[in-house]
N, C-alpha and C positions, 0 to 999 in steps of 0.2 A: 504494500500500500504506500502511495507516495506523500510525503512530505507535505501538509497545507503551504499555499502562497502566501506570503502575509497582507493584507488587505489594510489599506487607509481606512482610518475610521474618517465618519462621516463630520465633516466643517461643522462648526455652529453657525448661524446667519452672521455675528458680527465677524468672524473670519471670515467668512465668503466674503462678506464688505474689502474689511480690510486688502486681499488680494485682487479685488477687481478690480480696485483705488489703484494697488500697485503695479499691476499690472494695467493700469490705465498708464502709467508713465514710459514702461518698458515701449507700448506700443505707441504713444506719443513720440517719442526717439527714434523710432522705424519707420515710420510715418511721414516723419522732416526730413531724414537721409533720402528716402526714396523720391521725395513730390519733387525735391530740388535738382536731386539726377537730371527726371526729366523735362526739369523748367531752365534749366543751362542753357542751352541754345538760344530760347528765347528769351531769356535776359543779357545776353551776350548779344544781340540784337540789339536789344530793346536801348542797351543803356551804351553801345560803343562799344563795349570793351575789346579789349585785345585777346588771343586767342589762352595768352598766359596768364593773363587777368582773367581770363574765366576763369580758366582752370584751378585758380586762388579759391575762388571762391566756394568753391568744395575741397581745396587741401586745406582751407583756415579751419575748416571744422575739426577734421582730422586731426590737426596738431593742436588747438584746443583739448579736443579729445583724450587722446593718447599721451599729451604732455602731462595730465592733470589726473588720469584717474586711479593711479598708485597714489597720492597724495590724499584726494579727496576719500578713496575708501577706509583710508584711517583715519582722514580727519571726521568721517563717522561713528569711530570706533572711541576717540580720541574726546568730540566736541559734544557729542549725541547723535543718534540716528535720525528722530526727528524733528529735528533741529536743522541739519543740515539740509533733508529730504524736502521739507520747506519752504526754506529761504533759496535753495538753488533751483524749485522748481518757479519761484516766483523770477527768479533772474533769465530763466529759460524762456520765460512766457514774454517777460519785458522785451528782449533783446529779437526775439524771431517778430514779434510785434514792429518793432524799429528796421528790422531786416524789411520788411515790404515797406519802407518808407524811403528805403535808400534813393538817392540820385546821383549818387559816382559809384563804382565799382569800391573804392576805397571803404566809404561806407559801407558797403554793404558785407564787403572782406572781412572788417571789425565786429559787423556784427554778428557773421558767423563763426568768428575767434571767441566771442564770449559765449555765443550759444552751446558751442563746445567742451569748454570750460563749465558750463552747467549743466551740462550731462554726466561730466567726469566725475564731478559731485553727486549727483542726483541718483545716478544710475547705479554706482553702487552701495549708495544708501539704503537703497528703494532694495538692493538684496541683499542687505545684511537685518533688513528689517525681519524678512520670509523667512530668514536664517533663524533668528533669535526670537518669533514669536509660532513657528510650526515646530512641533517636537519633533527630534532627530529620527529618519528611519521613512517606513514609509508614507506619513502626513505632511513629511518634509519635500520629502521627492516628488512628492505630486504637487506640492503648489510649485518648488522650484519646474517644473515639468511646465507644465502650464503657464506661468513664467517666458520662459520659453518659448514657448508656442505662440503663443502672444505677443515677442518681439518679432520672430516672422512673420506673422499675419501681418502685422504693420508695417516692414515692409514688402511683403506681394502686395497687400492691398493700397498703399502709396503710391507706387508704381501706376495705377490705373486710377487713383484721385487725382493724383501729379498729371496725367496726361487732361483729366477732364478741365481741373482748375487751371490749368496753361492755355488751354481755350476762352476761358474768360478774363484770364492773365494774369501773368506769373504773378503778381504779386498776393493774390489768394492762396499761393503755396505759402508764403509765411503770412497771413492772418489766419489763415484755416486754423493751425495747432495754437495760436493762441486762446479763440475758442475752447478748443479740450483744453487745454492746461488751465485756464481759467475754470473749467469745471470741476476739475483733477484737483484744483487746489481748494476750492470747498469743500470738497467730499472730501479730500484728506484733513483738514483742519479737526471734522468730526470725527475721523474713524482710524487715523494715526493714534494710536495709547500713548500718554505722556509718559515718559522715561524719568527714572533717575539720572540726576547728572553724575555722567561717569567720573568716577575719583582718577586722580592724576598725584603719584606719586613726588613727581618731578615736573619740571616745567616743560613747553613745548620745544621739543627737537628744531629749532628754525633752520639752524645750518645742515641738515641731514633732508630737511624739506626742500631748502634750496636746489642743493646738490641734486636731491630728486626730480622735480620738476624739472630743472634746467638738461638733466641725461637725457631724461623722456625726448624734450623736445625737439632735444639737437637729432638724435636718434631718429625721430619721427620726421623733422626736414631732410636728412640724409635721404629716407626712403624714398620721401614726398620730392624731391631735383629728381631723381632716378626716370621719374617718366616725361623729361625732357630730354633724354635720349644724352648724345655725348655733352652736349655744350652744359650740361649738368651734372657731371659726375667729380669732376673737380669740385664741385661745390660738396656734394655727396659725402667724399672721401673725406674732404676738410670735415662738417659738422659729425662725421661717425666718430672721426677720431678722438675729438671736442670732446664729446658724446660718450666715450667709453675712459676716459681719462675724467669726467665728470661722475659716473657708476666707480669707478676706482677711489674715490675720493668720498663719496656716501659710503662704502663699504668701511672705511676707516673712520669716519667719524659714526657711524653704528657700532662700532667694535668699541670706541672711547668714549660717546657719550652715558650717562648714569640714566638718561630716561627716550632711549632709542625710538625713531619714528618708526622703524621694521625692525623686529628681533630674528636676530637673522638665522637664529634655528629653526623658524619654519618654512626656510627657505631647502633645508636639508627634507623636506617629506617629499618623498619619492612620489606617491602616487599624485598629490598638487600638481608637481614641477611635470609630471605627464602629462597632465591633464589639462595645464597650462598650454604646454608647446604643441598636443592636442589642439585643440582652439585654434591657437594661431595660424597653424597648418588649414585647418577643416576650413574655417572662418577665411583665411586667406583665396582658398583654391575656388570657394563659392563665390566670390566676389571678384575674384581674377574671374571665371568662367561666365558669372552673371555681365563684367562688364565686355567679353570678347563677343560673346553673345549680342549684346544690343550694339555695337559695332557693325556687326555682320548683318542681322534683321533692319537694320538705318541705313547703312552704306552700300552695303553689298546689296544687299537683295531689295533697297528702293522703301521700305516700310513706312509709314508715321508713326510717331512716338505714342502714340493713342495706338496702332496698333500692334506696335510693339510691347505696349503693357499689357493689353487684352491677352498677348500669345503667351507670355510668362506669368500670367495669373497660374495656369498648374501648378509651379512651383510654390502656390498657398497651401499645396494638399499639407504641409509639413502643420498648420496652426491647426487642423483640425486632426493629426495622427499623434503628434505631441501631448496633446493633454489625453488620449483616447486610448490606442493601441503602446505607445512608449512605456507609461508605469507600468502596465502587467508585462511585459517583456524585461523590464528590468526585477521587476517581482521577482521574475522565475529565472534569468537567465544572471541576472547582476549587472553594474555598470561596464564592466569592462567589453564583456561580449555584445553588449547591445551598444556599446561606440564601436567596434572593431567592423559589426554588418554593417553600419553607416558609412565609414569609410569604402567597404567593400562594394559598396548598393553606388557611390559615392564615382568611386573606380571605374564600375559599368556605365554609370552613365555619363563620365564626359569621354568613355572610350568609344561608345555608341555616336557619339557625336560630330568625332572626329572626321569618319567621310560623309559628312552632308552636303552636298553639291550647290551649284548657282540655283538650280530654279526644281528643287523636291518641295512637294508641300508640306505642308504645317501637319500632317497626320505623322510624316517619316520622323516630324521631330518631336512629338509627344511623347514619347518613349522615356528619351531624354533628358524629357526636363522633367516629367512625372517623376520618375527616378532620383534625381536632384532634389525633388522637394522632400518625398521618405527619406533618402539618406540624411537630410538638414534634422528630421525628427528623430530618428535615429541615435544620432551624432550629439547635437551640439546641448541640448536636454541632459543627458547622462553625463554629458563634459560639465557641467555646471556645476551637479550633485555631487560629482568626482575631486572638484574644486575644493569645494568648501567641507567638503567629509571628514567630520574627527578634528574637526579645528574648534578651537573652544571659543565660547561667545564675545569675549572681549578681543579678540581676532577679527571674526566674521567682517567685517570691513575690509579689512587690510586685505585677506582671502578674496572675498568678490573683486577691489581695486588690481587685484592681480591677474585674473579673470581678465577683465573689461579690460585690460592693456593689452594682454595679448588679441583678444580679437580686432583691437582697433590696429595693430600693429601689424596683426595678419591680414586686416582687408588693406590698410596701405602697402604692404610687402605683395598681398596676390595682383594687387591693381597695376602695381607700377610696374611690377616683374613682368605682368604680359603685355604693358603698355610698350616696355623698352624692347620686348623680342619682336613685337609686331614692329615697329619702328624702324629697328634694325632690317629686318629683312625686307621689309616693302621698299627702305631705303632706295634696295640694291635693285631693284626690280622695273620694267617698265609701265606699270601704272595698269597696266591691261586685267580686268577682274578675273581672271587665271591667276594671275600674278598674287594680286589681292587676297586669292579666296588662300593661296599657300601661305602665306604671311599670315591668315587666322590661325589657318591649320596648326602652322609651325605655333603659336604663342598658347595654343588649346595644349599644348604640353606641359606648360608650365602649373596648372592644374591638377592635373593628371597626376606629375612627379611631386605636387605636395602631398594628394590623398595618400599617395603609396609610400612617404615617408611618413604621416601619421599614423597609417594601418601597422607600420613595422614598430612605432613607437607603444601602439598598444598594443599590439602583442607579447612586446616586450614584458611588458606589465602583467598578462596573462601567466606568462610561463614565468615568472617573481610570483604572482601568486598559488600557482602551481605546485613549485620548490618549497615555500614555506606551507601549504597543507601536509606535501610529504615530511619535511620534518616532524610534522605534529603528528604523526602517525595515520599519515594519509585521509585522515577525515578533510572532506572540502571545507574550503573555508566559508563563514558566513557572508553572503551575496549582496548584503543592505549595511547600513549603520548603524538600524532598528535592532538586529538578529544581534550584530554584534556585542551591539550593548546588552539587549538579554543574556547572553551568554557570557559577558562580564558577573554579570549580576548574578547568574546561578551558580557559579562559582565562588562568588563573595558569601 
């Protein structure tokens, strides 16, 4: 007779609140990235700008982003969760509000620098909050699960608001989410619990924050030149260097300071730091592929960006298998095997993808992108739970801010790694869409070689877990956090 599943118990209503609130922000953040993708062109229009100045204007976010959200998930940890959750969703609402008000590109640059910057806060607030008020195991993994599934939906569904709201013009891409956030931010007012203010032994870390943020950054513009092809790599090599001599320089002021912004032994848990590069990897190659993708549906093949979003709505199936089919797979199989088939599900479909011709229809490529969106639930769901697992509450910040760095570092590494291979080779080429469609092809690898380096990083983890059941006298190990801690506890 086999083994029961262990089953979530059922939310009380003021939970349920609680994660719709929080998950109203997740999908508010998915939602901005996506509507502005495909309002680029037409504010690139609309307002002059240059072809580099557009392209600011979705790197501003990103380094916003990625500069700032190692920082902000401890200063959750650090200031308070709702506190933080807040005040940077009110900065978020401010600043995308001002974004459709812009009239230089400059403007409107800055204003996606701070919107940025208030996601970096926000967003791993909003998950250390799910962290520390769902009990560890499986109540936890279904709302981080759902979570999840809910930054996806936000952006597939972006993606086809973005093309509607650019028809009546761009600048309803950023009043639209100030609407939600404005909602988002009364309903959390009521259904955010007030915290104790966390005790602080020592004063705040400034010089180890500095240090922080400024690696992040440089780090994050190295990547961000990279898709200006050569006349940016010079620029590149300088800010990485910066960039890792600034991470050298945090590491020793963590080692010296009495009250450290990162303790740097949980930097040493093996399965995080997987689960981490995970992420980065998965998070990368979907966004490397999602953006080679609407390159080729735009350019290639003639599309509108209305109907370019219509075609990639498939790739939503992930918000509705994430919260549905993902927890019982993880139930019964554990995190590590139900990220390992996502990568794998992951694998097939930008391999399926690779010979699609000038002029196949949209059925030849439904395969493809269906596939892409269960590997996204699959995946990036059980990467999250994988995250934050066995970290203790006064962490949880720091944990999700480590999180949220690696996947914004992964979409800017998957973007600009396929940006600069297609670049390079079309270079070389005479323009003729033969030419073109090889120059997809060739950058559709760079994809490809992330999933199959993250599928090998989790397996890794697989066969580590493996080794240590057989030590223990070959009993498998417990598959949840839930199981585990019972079995602490029966012991005790």
């Amino acid at each position: 007779m086999s083994a029961a599943v262990p089953t979530a118990p059922a939310l009380p209503a003021r939970a349920w609140a609680l994660l719709l609130v929080l998950c109203g922000t997740i999908f508010l953040e998915g939602i901005d990235v996506a509507m502005l993708a495909v309002a680029v062109p037409s504010i690139r229009v609309d307002l002059g700008l240059s072809t580099g100045a557009a392209s600011w204007v979705m790197s501003a976010y990103v380094l916003g982003y990625a500069g700032f959200t190692l920082l902000g998930g401890r200063a959750a940890d650090l200031l308070g969760r709702r506190r933080m959750f807040l005040t940077w969703l009110t900065v978020f609402l401010l600043f995308s509000g001002l974004g459709g008000f812009a009239t230089e590109g400059w403007m409107l640059i800055v204003a996606r620098f701070v919107t940025g910057v208030a996601a970096a806060f926000m967003t791993p607030a909003a998950m250390s909050l799910i962290t520390t008020s769902y009990e560890e195991g499986p109540q936890r993994n279904k709302a981080l699960l759902i979570f999840a599934g809910t930054a996806a939906g936000g952006f597939s569904l972006g993606l086809v608001i973005g093309g509607l709201l650019t028809q009546l013009g761009w600048r309803w891409v950023f009043f639209a989410p100030v609407l939600l956030a404005a909602g988002l931010l009364l309903a959390a007012v009521r259904t955010v619990p007030v915290e104790r203010r966390p005790e602080r032994t020592g004063g705040f870390d400034l010089p180890g924050a500095g240090a922080a943020a400024g690696a992040m950054l440089l780090l994050a513009y190295a990547i961000v030149r990279l898709e200006h092809g050569a006349d940016g790599w010079g620029w590149s090599a300088g800010a990485f260097a910066a960039g890792l001599l600034l991470v050298t320089l945090f590491v020793v002021i963590e080692r010296r300071t009495s009250s450290p912004l990162v303790r740097l032994a949980l930097l040493r848990r093996a399965s995080m730091i997987r689960a981490d590069l995970g992420a980065l990897l998965f998070v990368g190659s979907f966004f490397g592929f999602q953006f080679v993708l609407t390159l080729y549906l735009q350019e290639l093949r003639g599309w509108s960006s209305l109907q370019t979003a219509l075609a990639l709505v498939v790739m939503g199936v992930d918000a509705v298998l994430a919260p549905t089919l993902t927890p019982r797979l993880v139930n019964r199989y554990g995190n590590a095997r139900v990220i390992l088939g996502g990568f794998v599900l992951a694998i097939a479909s930008y391999g399926l993808f690779l010979p699609i011709g000038l002029d196949q229809p949209y059925l030849v490529m439904f395969p493809a992108l269906f596939l892409t969106g269960a590997a996204f639930a699959l995946a990036y769901g059980p990467l999250s739970i994988a995250a934050t697992d066995g970290v203790p509450d006064a962490e949880q910040g720091l944990a999700g801010g480590l999180l949220h760095t690696s996947t914004q570092f992964g979409s800017a590494v998957g973007i600009s790694a396929v940006t600069a291979v297609y670049g390079a080779v079309a270079a070389g080429t005479d323009g003729s869409a033969e030419a073109t469609q090889a120059a997809f092809r060739t950058a559709l690898v760079v994809p490809v070689v992330m999933v199959v380096l993250g599928a090998l990083i989790t397996a890794s983890g697989l066969r580590t877990d493996r080794q240590k059941a057989g030590g223990s006298g070959g009993a498998a190990a417990p598959d949840t956090a839930g199981e585990l801690r019972a079995a602490a506890g029966a012991r005790s």
